[in-house]
TORPA-4810 file (N, C-alpha, C, O; in nm, 3 decimals):
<nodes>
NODE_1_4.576_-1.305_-4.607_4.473_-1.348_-4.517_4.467_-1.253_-4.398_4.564_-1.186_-4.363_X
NODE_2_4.339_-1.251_-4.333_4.345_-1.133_-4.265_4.330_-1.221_-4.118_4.232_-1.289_-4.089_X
NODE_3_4.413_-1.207_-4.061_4.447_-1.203_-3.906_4.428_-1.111_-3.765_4.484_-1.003_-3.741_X
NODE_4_4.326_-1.191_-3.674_4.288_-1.101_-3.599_4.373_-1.181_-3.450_4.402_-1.297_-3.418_X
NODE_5_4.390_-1.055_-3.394_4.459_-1.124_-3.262_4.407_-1.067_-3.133_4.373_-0.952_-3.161_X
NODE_6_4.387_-1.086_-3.020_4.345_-1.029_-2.930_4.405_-0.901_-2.901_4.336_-0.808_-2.860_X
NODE_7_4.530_-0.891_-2.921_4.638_-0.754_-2.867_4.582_-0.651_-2.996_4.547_-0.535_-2.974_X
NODE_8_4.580_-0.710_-3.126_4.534_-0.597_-3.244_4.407_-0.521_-3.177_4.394_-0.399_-3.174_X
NODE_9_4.302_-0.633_-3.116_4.168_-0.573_-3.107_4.171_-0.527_-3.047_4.102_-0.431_-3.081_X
NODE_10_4.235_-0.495_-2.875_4.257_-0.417_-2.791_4.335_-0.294_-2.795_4.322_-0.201_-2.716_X
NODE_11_4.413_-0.298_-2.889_4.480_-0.162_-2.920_4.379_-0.072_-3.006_4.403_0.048_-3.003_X
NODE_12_4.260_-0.120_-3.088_4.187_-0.041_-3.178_4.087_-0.021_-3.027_4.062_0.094_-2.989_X
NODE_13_4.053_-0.097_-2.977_3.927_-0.022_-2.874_4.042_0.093_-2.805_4.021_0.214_-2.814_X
NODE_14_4.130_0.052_-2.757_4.191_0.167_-2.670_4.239_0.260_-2.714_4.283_0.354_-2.648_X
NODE_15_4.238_0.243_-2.909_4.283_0.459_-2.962_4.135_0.478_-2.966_4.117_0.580_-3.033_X
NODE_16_4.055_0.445_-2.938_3.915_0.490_-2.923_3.888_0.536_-2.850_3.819_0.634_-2.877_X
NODE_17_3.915_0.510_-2.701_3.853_0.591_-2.606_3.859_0.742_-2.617_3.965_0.791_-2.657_X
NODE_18_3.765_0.816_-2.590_3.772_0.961_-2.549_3.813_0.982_-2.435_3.790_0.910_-2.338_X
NODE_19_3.886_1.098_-2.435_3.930_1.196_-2.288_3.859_1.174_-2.182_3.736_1.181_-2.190_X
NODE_20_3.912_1.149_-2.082_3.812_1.136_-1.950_3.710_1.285_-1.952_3.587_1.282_-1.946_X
NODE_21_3.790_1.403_-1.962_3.771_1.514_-1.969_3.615_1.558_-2.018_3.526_1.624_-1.964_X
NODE_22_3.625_1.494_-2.137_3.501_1.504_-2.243_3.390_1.456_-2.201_3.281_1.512_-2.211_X
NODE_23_3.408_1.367_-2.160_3.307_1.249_-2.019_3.258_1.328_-1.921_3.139_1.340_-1.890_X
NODE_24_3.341_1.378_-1.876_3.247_1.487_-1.758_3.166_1.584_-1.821_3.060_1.628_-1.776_X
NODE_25_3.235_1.624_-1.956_3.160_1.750_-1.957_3.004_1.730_-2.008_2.898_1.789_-1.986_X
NODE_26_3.048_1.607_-2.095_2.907_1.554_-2.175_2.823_1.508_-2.038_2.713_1.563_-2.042_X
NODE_27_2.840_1.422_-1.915_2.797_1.407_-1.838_2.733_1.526_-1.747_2.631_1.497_-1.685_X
NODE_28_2.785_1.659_-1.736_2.773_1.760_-1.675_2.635_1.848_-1.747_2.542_1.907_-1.691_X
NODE_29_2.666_1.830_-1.889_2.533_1.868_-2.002_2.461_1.859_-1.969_2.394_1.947_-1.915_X
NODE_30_2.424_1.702_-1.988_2.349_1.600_-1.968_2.241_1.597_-1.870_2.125_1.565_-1.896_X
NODE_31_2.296_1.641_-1.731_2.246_1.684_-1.602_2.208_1.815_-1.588_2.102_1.841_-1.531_X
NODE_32_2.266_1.888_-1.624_2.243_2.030_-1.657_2.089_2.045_-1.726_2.001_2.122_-1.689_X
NODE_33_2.086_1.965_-1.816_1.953_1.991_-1.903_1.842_1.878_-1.861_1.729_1.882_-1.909_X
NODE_34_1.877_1.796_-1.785_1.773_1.703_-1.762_1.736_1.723_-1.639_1.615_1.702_-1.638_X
NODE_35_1.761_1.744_-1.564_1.747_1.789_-1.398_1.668_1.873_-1.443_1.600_1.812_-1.526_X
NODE_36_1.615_2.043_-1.436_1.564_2.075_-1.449_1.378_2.056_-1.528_1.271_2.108_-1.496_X
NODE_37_1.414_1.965_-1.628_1.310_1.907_-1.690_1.231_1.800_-1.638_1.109_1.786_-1.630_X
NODE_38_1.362_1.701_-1.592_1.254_1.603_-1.468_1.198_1.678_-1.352_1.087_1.639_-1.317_X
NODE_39_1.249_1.774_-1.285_1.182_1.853_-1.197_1.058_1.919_-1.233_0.952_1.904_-1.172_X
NODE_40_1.071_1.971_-1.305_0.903_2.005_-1.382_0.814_1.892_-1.417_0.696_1.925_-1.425_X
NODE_41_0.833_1.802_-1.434_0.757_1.717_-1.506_0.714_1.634_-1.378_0.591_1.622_-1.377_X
NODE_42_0.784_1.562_-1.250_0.794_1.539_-1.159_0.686_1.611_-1.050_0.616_1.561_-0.962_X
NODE_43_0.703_1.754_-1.095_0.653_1.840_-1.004_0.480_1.872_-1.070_0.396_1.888_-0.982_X
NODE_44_0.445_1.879_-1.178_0.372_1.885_-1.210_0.258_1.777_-1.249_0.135_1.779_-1.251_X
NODE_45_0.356_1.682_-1.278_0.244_1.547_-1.316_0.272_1.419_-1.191_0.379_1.390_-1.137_X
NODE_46_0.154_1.364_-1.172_0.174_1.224_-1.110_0.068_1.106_-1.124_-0.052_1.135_-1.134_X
NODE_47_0.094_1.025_-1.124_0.020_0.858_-1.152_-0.068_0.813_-1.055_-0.040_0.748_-0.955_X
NODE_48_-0.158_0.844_-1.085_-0.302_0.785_-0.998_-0.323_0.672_-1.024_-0.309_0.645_-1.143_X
NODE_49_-0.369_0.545_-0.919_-0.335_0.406_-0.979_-0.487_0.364_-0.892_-0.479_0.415_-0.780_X
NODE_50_-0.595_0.302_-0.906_-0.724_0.261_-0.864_-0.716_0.062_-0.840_-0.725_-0.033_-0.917_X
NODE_51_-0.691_0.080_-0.680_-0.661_-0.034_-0.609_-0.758_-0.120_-0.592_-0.726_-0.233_-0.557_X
NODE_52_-0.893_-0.092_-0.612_-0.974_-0.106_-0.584_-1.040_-0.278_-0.680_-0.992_-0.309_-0.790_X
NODE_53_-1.097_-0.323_-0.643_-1.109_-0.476_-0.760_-1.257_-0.407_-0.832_-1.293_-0.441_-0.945_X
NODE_54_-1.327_-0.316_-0.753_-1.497_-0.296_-0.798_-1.444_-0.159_-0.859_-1.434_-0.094_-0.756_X
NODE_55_-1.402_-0.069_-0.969_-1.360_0.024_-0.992_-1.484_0.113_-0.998_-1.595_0.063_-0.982_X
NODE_56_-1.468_0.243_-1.022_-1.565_0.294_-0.953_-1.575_0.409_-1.113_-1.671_0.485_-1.132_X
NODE_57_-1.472_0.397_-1.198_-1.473_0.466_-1.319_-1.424_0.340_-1.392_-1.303_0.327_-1.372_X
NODE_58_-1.467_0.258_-1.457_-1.407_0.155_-1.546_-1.429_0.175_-1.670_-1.549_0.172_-1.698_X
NODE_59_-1.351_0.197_-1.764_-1.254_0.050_-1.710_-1.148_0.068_-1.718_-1.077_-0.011_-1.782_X
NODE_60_-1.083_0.203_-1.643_-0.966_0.280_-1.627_-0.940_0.264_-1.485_-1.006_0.298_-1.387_X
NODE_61_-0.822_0.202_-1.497_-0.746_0.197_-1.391_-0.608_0.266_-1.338_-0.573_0.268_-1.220_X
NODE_62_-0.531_0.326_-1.459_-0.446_0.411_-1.447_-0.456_0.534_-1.473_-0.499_0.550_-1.587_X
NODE_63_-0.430_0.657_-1.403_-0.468_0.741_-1.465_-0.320_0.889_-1.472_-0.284_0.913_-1.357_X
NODE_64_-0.286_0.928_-1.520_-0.211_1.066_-1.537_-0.293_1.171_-1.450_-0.410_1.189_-1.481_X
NODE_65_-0.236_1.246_-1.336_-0.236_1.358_-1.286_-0.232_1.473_-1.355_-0.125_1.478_-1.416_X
NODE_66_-0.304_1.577_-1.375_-0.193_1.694_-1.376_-0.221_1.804_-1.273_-0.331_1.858_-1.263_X
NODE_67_-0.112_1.834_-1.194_-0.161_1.880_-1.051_-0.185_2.065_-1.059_-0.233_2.140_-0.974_X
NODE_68_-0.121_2.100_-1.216_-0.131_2.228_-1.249_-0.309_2.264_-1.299_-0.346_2.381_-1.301_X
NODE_69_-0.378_2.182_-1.327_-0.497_2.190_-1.410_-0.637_2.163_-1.302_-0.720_2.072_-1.304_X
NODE_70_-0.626_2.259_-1.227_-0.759_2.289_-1.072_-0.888_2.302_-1.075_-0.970_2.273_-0.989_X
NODE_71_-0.911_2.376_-1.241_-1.014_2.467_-1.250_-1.123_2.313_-1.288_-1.077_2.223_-1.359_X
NODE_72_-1.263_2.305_-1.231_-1.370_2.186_-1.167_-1.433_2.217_-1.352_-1.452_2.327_-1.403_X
NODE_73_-1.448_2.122_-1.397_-1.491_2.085_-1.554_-1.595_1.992_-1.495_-1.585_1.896_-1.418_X
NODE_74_-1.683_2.040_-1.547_-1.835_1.930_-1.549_-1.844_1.793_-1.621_-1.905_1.811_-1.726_X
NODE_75_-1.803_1.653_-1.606_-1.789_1.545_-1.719_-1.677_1.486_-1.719_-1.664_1.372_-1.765_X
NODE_76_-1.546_1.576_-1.653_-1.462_1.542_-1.662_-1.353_1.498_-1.497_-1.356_1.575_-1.401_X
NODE_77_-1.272_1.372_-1.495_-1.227_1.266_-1.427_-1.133_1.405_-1.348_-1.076_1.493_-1.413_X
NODE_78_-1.136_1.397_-1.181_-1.062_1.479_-1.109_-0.995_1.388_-1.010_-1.035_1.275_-0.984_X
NODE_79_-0.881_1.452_-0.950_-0.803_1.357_-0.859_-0.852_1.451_-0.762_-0.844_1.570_-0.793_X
NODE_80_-0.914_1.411_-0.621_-0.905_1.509_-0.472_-0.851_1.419_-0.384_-0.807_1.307_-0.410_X
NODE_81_-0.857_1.486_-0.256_-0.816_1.455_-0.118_-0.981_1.458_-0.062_-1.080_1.515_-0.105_X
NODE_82_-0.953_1.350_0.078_-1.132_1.396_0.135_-1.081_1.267_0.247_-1.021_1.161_0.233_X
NODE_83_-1.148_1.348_0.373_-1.123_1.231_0.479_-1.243_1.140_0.453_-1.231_1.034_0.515_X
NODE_84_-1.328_1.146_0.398_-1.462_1.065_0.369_-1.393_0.907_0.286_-1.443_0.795_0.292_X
NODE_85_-1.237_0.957_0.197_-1.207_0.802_0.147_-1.101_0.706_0.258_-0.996_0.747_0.308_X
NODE_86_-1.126_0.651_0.265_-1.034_0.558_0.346_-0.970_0.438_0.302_-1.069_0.378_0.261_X
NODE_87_-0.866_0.354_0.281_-0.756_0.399_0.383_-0.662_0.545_0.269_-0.581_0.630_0.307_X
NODE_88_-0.691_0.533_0.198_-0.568_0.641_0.152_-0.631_0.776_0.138_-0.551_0.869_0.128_X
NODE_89_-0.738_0.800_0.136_-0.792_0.960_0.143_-0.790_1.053_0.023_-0.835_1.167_0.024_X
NODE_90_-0.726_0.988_-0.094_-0.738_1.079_-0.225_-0.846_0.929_-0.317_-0.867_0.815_-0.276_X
NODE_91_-0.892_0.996_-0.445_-0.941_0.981_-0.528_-0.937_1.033_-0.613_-0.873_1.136_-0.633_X
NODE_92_-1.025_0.959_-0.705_-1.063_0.959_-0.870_-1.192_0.975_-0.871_-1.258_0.881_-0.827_X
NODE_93_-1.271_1.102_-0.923_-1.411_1.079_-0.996_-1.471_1.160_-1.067_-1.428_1.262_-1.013_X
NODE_94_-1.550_1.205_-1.163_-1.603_1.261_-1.248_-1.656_1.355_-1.149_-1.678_1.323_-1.032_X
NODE_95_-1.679_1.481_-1.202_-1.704_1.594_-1.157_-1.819_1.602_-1.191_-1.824_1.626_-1.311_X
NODE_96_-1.956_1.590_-1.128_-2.117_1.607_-1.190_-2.162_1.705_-1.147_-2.253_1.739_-1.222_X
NODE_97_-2.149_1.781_-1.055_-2.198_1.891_-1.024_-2.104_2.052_-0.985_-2.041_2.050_-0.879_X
NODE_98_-2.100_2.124_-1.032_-2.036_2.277_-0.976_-2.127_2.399_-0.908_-2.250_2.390_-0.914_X
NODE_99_-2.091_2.464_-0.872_-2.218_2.554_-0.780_-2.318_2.621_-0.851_-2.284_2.675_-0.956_X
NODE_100_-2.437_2.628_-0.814_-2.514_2.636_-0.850_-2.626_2.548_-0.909_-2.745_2.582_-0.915_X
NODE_101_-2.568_2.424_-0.953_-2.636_2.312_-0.966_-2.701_2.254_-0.881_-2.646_2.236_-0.772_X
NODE_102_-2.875_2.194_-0.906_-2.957_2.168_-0.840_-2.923_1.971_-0.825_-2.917_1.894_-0.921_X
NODE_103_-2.905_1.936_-0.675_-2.853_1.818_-0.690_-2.981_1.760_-0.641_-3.025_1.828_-0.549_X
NODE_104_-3.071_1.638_-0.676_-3.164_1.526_-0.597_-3.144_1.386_-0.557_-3.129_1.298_-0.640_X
NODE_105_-3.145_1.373_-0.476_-3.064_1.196_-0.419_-3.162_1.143_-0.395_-3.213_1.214_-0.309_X
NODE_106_-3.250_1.033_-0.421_-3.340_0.969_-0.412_-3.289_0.780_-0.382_-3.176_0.752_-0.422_X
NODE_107_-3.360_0.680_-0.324_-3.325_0.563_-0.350_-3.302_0.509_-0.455_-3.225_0.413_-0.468_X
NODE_108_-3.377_0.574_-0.559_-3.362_0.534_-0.704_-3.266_0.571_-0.785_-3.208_0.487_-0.853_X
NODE_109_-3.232_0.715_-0.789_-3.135_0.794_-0.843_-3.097_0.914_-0.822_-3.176_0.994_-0.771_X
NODE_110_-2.970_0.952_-0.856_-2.973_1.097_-0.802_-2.920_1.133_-0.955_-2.852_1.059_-1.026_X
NODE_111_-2.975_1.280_-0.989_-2.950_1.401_-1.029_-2.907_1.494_-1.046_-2.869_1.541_-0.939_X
NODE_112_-2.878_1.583_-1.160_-2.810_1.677_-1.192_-2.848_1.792_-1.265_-2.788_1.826_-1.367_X
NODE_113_-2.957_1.860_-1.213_-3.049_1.940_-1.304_-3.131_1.869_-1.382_-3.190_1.894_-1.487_X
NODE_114_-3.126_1.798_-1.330_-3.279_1.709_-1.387_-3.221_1.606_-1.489_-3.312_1.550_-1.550_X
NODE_115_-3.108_1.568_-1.523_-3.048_1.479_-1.578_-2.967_1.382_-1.491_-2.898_1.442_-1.409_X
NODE_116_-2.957_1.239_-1.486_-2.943_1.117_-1.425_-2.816_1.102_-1.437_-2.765_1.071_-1.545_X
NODE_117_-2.735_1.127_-1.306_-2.563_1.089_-1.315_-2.577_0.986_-1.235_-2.461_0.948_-1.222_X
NODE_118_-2.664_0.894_-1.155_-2.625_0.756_-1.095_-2.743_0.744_-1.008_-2.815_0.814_-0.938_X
NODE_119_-2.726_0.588_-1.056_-2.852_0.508_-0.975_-2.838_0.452_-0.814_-2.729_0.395_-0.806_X
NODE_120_-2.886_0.450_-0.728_-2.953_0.352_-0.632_-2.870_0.407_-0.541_-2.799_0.503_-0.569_X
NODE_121_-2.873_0.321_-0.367_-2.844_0.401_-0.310_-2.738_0.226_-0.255_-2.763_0.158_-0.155_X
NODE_122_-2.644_0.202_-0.343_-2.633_0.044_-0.287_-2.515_0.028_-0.160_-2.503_-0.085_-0.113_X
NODE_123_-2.443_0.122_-0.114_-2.354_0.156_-0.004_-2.446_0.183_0.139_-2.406_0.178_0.255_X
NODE_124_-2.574_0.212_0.091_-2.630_0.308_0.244_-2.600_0.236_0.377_-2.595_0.308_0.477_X
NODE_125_-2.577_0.091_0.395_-2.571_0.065_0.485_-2.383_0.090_0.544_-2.336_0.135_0.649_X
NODE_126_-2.325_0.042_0.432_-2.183_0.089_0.456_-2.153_0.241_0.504_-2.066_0.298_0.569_X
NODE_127_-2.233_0.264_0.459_-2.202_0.463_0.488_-2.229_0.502_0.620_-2.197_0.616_0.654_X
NODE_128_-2.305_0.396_0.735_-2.364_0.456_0.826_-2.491_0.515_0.836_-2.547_0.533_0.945_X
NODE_129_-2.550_0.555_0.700_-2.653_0.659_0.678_-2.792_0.543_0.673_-2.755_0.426_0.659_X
NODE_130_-2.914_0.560_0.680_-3.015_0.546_0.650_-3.044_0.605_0.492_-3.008_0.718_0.458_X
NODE_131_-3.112_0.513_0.406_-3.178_0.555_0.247_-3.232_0.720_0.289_-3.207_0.823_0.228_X
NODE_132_-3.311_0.702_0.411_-3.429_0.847_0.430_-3.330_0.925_0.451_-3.342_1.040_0.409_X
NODE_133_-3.220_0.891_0.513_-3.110_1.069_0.589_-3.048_1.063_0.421_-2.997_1.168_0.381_X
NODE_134_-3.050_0.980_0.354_-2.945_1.038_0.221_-3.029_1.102_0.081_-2.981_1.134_-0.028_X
NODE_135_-3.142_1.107_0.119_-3.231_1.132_0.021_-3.275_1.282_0.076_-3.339_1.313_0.177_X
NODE_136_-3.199_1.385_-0.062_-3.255_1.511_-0.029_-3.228_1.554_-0.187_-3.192_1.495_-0.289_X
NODE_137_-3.266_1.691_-0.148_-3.207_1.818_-0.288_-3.193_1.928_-0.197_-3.218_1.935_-0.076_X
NODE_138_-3.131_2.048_-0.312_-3.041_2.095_-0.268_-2.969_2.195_-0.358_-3.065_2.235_-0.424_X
NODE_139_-2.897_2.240_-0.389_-2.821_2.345_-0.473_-2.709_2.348_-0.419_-2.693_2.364_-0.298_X
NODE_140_-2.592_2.329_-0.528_-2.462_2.334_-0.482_-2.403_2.463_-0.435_-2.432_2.562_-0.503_X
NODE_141_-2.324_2.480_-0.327_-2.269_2.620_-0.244_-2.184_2.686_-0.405_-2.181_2.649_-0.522_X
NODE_142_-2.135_2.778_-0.341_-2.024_2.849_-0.436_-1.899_2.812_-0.369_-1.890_2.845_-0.251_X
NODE_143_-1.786_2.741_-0.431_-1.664_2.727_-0.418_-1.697_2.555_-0.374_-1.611_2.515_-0.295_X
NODE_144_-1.783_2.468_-0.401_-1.824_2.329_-0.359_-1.823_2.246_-0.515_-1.818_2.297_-0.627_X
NODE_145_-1.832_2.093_-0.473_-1.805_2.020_-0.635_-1.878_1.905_-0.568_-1.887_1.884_-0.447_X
NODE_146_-1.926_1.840_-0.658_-2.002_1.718_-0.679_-1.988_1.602_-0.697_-2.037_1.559_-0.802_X
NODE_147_-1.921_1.509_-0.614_-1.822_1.415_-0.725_-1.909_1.240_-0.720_-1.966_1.188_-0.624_X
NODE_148_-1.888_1.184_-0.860_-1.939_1.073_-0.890_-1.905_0.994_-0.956_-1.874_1.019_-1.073_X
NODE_149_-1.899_0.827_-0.884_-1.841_0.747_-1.006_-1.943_0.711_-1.101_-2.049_0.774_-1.112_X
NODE_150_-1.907_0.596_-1.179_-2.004_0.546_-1.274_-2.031_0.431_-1.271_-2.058_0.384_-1.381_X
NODE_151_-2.039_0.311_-1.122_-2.098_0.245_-1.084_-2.200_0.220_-0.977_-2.146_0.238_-0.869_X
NODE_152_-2.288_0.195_-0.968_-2.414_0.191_-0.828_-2.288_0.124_-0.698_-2.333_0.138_-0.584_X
NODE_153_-2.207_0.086_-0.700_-2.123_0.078_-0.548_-1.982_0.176_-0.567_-1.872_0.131_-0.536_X
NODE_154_-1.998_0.313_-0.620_-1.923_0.412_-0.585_-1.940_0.464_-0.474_-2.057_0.496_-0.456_X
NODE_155_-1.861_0.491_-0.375_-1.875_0.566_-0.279_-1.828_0.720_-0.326_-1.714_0.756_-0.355_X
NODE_156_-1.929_0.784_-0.324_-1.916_0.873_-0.381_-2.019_0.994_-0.333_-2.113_0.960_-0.262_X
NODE_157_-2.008_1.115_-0.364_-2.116_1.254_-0.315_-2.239_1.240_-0.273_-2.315_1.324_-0.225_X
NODE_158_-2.263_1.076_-0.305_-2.438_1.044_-0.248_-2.411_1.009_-0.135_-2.516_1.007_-0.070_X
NODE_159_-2.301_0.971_-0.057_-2.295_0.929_0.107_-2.241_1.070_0.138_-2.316_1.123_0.220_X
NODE_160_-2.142_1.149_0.105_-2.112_1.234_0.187_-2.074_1.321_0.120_-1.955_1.351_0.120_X
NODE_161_-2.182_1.400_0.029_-2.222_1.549_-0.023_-2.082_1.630_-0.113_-1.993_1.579_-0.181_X
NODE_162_-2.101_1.726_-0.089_-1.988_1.776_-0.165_-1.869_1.807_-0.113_-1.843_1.794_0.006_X
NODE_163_-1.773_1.857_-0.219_-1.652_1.895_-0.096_-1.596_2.026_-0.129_-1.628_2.068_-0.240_X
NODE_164_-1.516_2.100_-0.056_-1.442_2.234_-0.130_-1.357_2.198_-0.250_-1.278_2.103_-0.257_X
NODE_165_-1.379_2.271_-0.328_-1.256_2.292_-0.468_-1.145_2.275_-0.433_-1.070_2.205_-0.501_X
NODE_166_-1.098_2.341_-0.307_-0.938_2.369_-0.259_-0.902_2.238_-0.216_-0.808_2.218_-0.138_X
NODE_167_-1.009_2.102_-0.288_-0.937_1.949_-0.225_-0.921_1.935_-0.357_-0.875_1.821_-0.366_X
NODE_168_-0.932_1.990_-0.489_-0.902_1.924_-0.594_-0.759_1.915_-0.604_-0.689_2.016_-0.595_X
NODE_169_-0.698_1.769_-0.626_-0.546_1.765_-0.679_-0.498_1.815_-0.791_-0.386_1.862_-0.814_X
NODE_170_-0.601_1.799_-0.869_-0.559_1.801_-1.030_-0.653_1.714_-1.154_-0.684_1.596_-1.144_X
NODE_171_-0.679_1.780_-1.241_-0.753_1.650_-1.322_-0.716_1.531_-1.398_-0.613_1.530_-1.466_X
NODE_172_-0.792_1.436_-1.390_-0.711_1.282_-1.463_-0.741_1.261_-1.570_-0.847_1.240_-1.628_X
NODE_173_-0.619_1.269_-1.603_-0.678_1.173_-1.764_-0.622_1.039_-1.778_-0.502_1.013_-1.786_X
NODE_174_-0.743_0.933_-1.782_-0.684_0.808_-1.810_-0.616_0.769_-1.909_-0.620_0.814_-2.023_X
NODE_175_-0.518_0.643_-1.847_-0.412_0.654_-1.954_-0.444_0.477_-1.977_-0.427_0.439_-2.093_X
NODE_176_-0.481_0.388_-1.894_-0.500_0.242_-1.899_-0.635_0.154_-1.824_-0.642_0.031_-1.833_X
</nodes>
């Protein structure tokens, strides 16, 4: 019959242990190769999170950074900086216009070379602005971007125009 005793089982865990020795070094590896990799990954990517209850790109609310990827894509979701957002001053929004593009802001809708990236003007009073001071056209500068959500209460390039490239963070790709 096979008999187990507490002192048997403790003597088999304890010829088990490995060398303290071995422990550091595997520990030392370990760090060796992961440190460096979380630092890149850390350094390059970060989590954009949209606090907001009225989202302004839905129906994405989380989104992946990548702070290496600058260059302004027409269609596609960008993270910037801009004292125009408040309280935190960065954002999320689709990139609709790059330079040279003919922009028209009307009460009804604004434009993108003659194609419809967003309707109405439903912030104007929040913005400070009058419908008449926000209604123009125009052509985008060189080194300027266009930015727009995809709801009529985005605050977005129809209250306060374009901004320099050198505010782009990085582009988003939603992840949730």
């Amino acid at each position: 019959m096979f008999s187990v005793t507490l002192q048997s089982v403790w003597k088999n865990i304890y010829r088990q242990k490995r060398p303290w020795k071995r422990h550091i070094f595997l520990l030392f590896l370990v760090g060796a190769v992961s440190a460096p990799i979380s630092y890149y990954l850390l350094h390059r990517f970060a989590i954009g999170i949209d606090p907001q209850n009225n989202q302004c790109l839905p129906p994405y609310r989380i989104y992946l950074v990548d702070k290496y990827d600058k260059v302004p894509v027409k269609g596609k979701p960008f993270a910037f900086e801009s004292e125009y957002i408040r309280p935190y001053g960065k954002g999320i929004k689709m990139i609709d216009g790059v330079a040279g593009d003919t922009i028209t802001v009307t009460p009804e809708e604004t434009t993108v070379n003659g194609f419809m990236v967003g309707e109405g003007l439903e912030l104007t009073r929040e913005s400070g602005h009058t419908k008449e001071e926000l209604t123009r056209t125009g052509v985008i500068p060189e080194g300027r971007i266009w930015l727009m959500g995809r709801t009529k209460i985005s605050f977005d390039s129809r209250y306060w125009g374009t901004i320099p490239e050198s505010q782009i963070l990085g582009r988003a790709y939603p992840i949730w």
